[in-house]
Structures are given as C-alpha cells and as structure tokens.
RONUTOR-624056 format. One record per residue: chain; x, y, z of N, C-alpha, C in turn. Coordinates in nm, 4 decimals. Atoms other than C-alpha are relative to their C-alpha. Example, Ala and Ser with C-alpha at 12.3 -4.5 7.8 and 13.67 -1.06 7.14 Angstrom:
<node><kette>A</kette><n_xx>0.0890</n_xx><n_yy>-0.1190</n_yy><n_zz>0.0000</n_zz><ca_xx>1.2300</ca_xx><ca_yy>-0.4500</ca_yy><ca_zz>0.7800</ca_zz><c_xx>0.0900</c_xx><c_yy>0.1200</c_yy><c_zz>0.0000</c_zz></node>
<node><kette>A</kette><n_xx>-0.0820</n_xx><n_yy>-0.1190</n_yy><n_zz>-0.0060</n_zz><ca_xx>1.3670</ca_xx><ca_yy>-0.1060</ca_yy><ca_zz>0.7140</ca_zz><c_xx>-0.0770</c_xx><c_yy>0.1090</c_yy><c_zz>0.0730</c_zz></node>
//
This chain:
<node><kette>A</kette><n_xx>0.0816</n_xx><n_yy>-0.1193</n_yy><n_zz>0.0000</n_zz><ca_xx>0.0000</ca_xx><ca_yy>0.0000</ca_yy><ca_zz>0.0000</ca_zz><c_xx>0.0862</c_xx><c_yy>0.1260</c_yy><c_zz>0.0000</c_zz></node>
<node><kette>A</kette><n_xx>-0.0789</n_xx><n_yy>-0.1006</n_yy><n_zz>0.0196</n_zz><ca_xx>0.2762</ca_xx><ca_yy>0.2262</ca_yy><ca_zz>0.0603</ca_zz><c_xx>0.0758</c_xx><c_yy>0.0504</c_yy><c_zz>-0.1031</c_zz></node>
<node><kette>A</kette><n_xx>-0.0564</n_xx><n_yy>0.0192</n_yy><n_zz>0.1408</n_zz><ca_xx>0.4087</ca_xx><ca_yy>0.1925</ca_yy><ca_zz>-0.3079</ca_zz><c_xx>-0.1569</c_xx><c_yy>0.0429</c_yy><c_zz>-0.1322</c_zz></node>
<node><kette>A</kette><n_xx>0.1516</n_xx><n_yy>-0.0599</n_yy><n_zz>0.0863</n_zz><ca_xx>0.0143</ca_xx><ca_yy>0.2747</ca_yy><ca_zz>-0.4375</ca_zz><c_xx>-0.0113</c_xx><c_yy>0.1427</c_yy><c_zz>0.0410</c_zz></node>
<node><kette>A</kette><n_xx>0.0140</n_xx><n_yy>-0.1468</n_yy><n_zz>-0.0493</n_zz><ca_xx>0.0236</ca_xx><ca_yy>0.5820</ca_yy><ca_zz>-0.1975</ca_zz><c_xx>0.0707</c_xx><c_yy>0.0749</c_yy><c_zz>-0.0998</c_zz></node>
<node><kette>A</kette><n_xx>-0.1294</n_xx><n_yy>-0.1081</n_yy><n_zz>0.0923</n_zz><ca_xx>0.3866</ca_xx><ca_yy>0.7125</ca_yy><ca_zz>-0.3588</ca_zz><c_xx>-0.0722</c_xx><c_yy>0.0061</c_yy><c_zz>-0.1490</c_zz></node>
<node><kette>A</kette><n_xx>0.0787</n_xx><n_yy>-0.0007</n_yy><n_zz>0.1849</n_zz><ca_xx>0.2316</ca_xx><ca_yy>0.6278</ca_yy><ca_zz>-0.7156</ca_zz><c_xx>-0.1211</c_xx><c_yy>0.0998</c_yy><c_zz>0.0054</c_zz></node>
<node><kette>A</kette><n_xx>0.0993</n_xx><n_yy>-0.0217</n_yy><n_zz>0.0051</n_zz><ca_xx>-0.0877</ca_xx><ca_yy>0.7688</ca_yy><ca_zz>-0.6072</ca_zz><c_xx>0.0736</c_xx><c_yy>0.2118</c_yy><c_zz>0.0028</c_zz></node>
<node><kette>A</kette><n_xx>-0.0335</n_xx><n_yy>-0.1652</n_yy><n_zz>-0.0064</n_zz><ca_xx>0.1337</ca_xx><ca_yy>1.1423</ca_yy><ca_zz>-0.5956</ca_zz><c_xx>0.1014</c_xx><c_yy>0.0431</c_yy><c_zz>-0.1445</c_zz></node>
<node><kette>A</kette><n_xx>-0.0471</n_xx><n_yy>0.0316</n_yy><n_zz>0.0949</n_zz><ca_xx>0.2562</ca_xx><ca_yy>1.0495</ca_yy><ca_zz>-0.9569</ca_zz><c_xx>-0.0913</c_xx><c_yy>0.1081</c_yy><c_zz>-0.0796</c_zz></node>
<node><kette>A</kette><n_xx>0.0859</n_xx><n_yy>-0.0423</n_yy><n_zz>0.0898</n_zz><ca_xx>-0.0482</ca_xx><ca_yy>1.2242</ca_yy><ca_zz>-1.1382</ca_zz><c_xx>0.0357</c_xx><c_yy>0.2019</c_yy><c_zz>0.0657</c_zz></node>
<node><kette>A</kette><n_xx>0.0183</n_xx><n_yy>-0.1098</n_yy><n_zz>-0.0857</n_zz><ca_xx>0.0362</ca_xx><ca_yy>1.5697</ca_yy><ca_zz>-0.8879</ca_zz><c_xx>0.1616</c_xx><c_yy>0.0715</c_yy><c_zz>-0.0897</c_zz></node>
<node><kette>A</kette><n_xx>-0.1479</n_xx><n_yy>-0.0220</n_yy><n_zz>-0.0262</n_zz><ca_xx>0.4214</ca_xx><ca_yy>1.5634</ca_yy><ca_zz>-1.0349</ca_zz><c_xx>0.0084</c_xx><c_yy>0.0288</c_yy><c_zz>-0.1621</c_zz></node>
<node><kette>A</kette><n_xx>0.0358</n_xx><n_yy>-0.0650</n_yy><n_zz>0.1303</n_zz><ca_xx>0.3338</ca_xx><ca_yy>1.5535</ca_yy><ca_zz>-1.3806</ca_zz><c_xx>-0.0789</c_xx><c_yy>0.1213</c_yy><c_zz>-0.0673</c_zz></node>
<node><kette>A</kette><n_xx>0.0599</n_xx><n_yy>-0.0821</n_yy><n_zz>0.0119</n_zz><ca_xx>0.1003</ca_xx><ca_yy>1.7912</ca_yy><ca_zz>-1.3838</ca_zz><c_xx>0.1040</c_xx><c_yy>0.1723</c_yy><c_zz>0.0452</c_zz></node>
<node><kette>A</kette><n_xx>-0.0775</n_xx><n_yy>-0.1254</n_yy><n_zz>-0.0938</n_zz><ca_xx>0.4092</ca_xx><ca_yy>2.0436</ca_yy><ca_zz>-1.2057</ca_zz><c_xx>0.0967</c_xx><c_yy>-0.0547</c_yy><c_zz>-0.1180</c_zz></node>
<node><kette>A</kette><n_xx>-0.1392</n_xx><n_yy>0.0172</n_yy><n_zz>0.1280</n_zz><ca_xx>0.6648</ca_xx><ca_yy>1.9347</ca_yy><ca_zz>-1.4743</ca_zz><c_xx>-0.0166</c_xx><c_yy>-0.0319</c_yy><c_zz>-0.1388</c_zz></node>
<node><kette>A</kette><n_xx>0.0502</n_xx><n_yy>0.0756</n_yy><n_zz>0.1246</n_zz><ca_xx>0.4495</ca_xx><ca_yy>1.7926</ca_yy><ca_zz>-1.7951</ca_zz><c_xx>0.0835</c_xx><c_yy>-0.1282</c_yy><c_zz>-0.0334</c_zz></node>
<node><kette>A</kette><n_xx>-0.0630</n_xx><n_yy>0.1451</n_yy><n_zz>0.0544</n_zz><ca_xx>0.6927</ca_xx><ca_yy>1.4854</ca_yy><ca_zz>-1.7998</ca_zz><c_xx>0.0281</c_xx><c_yy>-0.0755</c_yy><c_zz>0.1451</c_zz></node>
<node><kette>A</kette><n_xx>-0.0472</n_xx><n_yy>0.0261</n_yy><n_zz>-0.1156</n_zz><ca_xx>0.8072</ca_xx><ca_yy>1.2461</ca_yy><ca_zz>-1.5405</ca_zz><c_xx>0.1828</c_xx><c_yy>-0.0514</c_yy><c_zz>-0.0477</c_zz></node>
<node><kette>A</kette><n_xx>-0.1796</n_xx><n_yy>0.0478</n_yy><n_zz>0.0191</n_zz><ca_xx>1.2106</ca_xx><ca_yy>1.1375</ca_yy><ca_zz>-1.5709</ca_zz><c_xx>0.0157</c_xx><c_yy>-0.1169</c_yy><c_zz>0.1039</c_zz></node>
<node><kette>A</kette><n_xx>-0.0116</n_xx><n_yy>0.0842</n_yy><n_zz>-0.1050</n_zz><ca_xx>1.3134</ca_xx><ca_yy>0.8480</ca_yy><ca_zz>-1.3969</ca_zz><c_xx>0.0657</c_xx><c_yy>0.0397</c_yy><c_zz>0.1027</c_zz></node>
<node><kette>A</kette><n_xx>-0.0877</n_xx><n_yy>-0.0393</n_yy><n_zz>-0.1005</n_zz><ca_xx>1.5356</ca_xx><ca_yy>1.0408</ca_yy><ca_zz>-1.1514</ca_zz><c_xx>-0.1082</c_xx><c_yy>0.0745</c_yy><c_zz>0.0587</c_zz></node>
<node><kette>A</kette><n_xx>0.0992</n_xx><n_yy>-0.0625</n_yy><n_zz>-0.0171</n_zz><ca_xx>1.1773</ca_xx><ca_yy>1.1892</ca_yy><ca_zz>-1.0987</ca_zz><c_xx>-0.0661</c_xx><c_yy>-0.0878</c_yy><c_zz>0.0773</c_zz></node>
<node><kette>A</kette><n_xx>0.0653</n_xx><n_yy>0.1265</n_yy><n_zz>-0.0414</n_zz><ca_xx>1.0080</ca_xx><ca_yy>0.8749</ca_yy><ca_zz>-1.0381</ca_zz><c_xx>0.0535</c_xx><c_yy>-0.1045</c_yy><c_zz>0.1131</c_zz></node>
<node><kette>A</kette><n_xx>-0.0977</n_xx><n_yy>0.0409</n_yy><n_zz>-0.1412</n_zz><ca_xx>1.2660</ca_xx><ca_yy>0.7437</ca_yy><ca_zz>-0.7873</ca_zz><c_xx>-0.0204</c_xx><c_yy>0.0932</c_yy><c_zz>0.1133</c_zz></node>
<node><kette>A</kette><n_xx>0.0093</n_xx><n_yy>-0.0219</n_yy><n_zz>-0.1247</n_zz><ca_xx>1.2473</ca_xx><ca_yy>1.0481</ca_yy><ca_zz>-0.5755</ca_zz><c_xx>-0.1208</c_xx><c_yy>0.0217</c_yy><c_zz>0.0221</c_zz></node>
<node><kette>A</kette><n_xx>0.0806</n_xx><n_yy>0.0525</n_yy><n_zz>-0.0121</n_zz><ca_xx>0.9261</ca_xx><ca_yy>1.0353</ca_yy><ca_zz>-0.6084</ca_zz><c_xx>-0.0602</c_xx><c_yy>-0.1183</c_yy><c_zz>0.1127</c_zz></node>
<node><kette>A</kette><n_xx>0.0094</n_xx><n_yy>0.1476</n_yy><n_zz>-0.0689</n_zz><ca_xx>0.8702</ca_xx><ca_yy>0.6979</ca_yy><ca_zz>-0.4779</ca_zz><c_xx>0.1071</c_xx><c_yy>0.0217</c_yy><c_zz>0.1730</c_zz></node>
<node><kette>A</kette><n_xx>-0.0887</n_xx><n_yy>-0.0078</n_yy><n_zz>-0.1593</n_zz><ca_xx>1.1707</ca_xx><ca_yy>0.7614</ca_yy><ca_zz>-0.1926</ca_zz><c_xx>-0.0446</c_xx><c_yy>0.0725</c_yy><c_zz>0.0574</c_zz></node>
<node><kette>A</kette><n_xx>0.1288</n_xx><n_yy>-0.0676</n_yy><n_zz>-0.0704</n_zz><ca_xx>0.9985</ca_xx><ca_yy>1.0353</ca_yy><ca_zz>-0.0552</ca_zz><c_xx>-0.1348</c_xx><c_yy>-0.0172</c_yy><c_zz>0.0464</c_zz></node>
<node><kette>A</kette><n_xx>0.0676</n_xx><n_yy>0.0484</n_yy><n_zz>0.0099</n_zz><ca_xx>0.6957</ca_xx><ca_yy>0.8943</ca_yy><ca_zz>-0.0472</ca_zz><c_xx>-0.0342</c_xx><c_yy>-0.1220</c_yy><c_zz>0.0964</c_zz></node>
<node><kette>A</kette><n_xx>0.0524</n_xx><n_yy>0.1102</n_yy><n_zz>-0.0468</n_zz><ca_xx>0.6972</ca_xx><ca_yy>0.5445</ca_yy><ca_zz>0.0693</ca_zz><c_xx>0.0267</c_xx><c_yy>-0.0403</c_yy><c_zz>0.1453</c_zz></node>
<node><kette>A</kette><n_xx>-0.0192</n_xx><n_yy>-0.0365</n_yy><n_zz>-0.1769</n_zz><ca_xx>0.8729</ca_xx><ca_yy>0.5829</ca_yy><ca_zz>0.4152</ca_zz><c_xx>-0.1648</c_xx><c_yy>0.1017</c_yy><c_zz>0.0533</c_zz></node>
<node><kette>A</kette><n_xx>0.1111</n_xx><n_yy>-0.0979</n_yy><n_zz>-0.0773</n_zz><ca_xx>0.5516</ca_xx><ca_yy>0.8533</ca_yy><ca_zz>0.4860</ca_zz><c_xx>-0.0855</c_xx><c_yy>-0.1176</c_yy><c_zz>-0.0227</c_zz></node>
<node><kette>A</kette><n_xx>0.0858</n_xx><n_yy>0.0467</n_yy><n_zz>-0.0242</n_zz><ca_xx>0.3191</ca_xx><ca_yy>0.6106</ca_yy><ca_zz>0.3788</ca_zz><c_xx>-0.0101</c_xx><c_yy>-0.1569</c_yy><c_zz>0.0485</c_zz></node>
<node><kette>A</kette><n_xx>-0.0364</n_xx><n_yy>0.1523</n_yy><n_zz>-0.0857</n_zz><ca_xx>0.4970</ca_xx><ca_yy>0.2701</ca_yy><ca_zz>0.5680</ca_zz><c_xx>-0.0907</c_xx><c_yy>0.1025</c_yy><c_zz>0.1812</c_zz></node>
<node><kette>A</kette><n_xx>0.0379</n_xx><n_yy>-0.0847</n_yy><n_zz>-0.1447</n_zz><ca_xx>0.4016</ca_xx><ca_yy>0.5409</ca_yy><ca_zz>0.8857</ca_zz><c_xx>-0.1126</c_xx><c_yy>0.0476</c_yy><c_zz>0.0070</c_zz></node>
<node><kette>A</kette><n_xx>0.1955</n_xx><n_yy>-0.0046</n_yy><n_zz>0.0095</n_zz><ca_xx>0.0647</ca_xx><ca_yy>0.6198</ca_yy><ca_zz>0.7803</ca_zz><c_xx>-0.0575</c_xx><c_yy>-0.1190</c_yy><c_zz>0.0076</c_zz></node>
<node><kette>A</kette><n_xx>0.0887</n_xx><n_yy>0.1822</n_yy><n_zz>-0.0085</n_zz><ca_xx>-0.0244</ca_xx><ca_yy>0.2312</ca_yy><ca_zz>0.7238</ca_zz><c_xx>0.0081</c_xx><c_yy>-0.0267</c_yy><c_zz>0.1088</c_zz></node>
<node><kette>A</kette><n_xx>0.0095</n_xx><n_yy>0.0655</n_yy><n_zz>-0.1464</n_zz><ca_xx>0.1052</ca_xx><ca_yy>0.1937</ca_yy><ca_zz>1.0731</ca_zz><c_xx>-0.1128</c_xx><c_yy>0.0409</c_yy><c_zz>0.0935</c_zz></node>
<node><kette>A</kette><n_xx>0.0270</n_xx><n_yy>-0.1043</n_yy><n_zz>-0.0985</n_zz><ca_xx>-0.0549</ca_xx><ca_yy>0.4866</ca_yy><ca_zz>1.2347</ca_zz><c_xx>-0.1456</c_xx><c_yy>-0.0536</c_yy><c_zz>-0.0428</c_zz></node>
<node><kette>A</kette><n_xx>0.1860</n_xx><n_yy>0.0251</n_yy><n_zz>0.0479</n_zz><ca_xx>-0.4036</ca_xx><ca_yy>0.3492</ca_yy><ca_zz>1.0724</ca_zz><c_xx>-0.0244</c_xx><c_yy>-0.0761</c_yy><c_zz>0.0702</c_zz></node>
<node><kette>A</kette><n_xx>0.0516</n_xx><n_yy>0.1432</n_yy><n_zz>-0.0451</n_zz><ca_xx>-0.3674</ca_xx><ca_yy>0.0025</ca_yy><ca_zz>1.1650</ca_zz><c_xx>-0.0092</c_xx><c_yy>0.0340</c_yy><c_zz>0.1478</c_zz></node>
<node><kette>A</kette><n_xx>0.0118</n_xx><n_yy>-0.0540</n_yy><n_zz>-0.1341</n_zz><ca_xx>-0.2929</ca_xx><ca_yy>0.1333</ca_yy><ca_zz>1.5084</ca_zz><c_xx>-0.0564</c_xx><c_yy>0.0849</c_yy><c_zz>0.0838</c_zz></node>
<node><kette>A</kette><n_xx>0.0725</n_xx><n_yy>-0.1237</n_yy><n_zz>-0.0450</n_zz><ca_xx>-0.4695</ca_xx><ca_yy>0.4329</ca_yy><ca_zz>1.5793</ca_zz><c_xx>-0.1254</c_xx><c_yy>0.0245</c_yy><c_zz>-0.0478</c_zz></node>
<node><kette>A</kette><n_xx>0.1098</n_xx><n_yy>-0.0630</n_yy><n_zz>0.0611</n_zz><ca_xx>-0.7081</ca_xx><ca_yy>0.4950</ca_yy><ca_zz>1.3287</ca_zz><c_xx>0.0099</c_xx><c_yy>0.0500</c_yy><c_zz>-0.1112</c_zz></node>
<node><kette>A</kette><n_xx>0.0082</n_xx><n_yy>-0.0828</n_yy><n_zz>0.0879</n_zz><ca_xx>-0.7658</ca_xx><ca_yy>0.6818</ca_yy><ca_zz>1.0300</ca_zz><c_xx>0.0224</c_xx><c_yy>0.1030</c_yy><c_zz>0.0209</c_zz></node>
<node><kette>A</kette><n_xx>0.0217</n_xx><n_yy>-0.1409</n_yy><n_zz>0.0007</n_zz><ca_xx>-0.7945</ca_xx><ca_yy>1.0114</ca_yy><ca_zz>1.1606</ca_zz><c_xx>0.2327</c_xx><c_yy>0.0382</c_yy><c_zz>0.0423</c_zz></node>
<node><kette>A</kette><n_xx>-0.1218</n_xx><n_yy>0.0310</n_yy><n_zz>-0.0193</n_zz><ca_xx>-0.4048</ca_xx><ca_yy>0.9394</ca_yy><ca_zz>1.3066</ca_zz><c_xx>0.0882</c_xx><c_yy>-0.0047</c_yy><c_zz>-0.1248</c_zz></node>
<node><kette>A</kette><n_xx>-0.0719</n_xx><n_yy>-0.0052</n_yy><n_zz>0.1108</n_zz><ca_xx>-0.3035</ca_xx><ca_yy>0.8703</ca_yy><ca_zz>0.9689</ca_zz><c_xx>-0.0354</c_xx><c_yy>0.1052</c_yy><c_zz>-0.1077</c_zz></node>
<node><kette>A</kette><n_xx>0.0472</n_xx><n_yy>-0.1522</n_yy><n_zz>0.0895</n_zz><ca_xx>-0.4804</ca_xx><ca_yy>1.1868</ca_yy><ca_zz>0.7952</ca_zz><c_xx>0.1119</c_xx><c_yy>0.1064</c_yy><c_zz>0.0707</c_zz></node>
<node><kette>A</kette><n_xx>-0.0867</n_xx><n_yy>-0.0907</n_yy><n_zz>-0.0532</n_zz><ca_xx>-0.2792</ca_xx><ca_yy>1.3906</ca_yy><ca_zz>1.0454</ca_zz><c_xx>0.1179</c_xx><c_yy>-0.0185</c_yy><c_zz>-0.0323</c_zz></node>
<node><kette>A</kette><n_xx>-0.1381</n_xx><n_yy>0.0095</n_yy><n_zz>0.0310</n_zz><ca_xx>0.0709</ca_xx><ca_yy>1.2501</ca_yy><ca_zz>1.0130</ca_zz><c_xx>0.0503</c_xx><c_yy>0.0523</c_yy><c_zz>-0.1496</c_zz></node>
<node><kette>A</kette><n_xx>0.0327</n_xx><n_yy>-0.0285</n_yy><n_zz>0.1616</n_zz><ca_xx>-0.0311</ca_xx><ca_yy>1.2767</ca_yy><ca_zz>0.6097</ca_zz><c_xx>0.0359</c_xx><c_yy>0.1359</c_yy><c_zz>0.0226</c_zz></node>
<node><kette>A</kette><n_xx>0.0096</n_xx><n_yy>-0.1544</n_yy><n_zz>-0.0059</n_zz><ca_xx>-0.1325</ca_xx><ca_yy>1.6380</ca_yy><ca_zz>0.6814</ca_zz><c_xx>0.1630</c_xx><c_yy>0.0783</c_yy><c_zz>0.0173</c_zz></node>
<node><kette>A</kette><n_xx>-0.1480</n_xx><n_yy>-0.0894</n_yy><n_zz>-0.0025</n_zz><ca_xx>0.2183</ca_xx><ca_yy>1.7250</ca_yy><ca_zz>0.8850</ca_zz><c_xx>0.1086</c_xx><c_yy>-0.0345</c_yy><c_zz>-0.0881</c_zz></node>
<node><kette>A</kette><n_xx>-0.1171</n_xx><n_yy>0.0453</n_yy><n_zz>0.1357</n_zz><ca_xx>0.4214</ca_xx><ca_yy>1.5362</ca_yy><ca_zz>0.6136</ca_zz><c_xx>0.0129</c_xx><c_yy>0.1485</c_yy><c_zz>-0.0734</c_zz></node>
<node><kette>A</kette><n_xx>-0.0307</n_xx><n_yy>-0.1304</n_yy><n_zz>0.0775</n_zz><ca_xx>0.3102</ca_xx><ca_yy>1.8221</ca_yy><ca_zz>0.3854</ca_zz><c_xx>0.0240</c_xx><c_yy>0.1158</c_yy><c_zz>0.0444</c_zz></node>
<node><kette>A</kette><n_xx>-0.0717</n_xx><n_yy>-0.1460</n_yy><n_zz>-0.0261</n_zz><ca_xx>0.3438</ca_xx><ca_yy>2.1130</ca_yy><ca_zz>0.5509</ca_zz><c_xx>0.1556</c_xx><c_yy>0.0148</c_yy><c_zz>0.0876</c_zz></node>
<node><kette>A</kette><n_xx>-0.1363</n_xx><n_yy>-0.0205</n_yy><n_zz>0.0236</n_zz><ca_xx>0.6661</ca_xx><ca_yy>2.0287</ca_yy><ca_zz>0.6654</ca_zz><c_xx>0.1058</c_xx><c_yy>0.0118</c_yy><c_zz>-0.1209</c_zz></node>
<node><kette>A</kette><n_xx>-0.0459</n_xx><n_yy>0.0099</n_yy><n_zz>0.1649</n_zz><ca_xx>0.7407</ca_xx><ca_yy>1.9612</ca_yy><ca_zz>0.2836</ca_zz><c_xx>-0.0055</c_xx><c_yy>0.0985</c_yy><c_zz>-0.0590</c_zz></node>
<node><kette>A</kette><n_xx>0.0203</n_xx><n_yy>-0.1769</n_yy><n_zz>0.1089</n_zz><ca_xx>0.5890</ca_xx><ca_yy>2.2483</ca_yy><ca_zz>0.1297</ca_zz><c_xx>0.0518</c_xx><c_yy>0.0665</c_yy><c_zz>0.0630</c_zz></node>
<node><kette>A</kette><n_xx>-0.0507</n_xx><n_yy>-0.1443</n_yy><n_zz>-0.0570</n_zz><ca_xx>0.6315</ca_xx><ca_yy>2.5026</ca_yy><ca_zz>0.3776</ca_zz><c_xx>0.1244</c_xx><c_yy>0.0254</c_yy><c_zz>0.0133</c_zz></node>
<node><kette>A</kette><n_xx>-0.1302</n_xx><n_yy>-0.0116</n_yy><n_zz>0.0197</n_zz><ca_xx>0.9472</ca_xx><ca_yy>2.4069</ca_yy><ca_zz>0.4904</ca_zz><c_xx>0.1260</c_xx><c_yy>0.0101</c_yy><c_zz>-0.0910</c_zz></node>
<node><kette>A</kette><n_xx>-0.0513</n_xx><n_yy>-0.0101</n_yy><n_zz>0.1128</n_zz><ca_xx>1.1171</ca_xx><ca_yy>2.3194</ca_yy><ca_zz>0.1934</ca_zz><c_xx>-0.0124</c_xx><c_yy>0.1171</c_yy><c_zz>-0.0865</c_zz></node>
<node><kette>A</kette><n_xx>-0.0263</n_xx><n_yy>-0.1262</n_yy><n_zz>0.0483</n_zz><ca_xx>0.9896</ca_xx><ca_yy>2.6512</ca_yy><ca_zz>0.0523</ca_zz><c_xx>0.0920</c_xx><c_yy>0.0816</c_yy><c_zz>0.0893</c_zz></node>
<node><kette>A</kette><n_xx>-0.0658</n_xx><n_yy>-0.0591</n_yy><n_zz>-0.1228</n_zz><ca_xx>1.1387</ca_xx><ca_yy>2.8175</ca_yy><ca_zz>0.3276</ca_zz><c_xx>0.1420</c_xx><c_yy>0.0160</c_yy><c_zz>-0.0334</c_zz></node>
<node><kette>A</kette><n_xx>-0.1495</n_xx><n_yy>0.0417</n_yy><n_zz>0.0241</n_zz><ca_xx>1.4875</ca_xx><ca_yy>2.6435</ca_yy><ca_zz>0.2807</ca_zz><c_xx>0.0258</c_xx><c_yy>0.0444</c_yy><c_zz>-0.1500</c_zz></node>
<node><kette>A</kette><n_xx>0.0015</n_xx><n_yy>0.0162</n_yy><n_zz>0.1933</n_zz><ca_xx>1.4482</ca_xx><ca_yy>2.6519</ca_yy><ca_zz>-0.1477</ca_zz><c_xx>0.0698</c_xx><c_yy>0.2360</c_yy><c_zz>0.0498</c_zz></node>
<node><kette>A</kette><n_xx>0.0012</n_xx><n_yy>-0.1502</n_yy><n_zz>0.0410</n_zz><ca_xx>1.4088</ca_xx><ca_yy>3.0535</ca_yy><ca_zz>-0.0883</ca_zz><c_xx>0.1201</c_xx><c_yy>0.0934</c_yy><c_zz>0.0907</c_zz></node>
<node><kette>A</kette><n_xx>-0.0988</n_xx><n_yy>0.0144</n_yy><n_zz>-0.0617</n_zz><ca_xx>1.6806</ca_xx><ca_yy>3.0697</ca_yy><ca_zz>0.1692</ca_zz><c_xx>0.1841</c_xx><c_yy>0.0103</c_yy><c_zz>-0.0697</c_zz></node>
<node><kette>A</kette><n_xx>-0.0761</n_xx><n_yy>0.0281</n_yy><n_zz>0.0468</n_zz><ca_xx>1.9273</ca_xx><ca_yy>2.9112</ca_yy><ca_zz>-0.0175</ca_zz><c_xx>0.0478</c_xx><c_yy>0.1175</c_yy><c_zz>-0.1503</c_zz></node>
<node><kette>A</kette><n_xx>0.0026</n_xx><n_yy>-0.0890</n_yy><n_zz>0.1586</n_zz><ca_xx>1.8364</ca_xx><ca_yy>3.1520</ca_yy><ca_zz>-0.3576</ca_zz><c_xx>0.0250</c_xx><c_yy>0.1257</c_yy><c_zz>0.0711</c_zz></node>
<node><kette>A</kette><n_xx>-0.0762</n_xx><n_yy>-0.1268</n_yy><n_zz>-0.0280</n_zz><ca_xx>1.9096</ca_xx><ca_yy>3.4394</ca_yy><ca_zz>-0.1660</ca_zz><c_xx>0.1191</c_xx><c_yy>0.0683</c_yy><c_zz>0.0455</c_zz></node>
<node><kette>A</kette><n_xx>-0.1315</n_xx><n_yy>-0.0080</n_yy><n_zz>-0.0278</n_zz><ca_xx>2.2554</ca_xx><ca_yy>3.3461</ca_yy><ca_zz>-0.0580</ca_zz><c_xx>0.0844</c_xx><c_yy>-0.0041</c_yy><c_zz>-0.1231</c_zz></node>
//
C-alpha cells in the first residue's frame, strides 16, 4: 500500500513538470513510501484520523518548509 500511496502522488508531479524522468520517479517513490509505511502503521494502530494527520504534517513540513529552505538558499 505504501508503493500505491507514492504512485498515487505520480499524477500531482506531472502535472508540475508535464513529464516524469526516472530520476523523478525514484524520488518520487523515496519520498513517499517511508511517509506512507508510517501512515499504514498509524491506521492500523490508531485509526484513520491518526493517519490523515501525520499525512497532513508530512506536507506542511514539505511544502512550507522546503519553501522556506528553497528561498533561503536563492538568496545566498
């Protein structure tokens, strides 16, 4: 399931680049499948709502932060 999740953020990546590359599709997938081995846990264990949240802080540590750092870095 954690390999359907990463795939399942495949249609989000193309749509931000019009192609995918395999050096695309790897980090892709590596990014990805560690968050959703920890969401499958956090379900089986907790619940759903447990695994919407962890989901949730994945991204905004991703986006936000990573913008953060991206815009950081471009101004040095």
């Amino acid at each position: 399931m954690a390999i359907i999740f990463a795939v399942g953020h495949l249609p989000a990546l193309k749509n931000l680049l019009g192609s995918i590359t395999h050096i695309m599709l790897i980090r892709t997938l590596v990014l990805n499948i560690p968050i959703g081995l920890l969401c499958g846990w956090l379900f089986w264990s907790y619940g759903i709502e447990s695994a919407i949240l962890a989901h949730f802080t994945a991204d905004i540590v991703y986006h936000v932060g990573g913008t953060l750092v991206l815009r950081k870095i471009k101004k040095d």
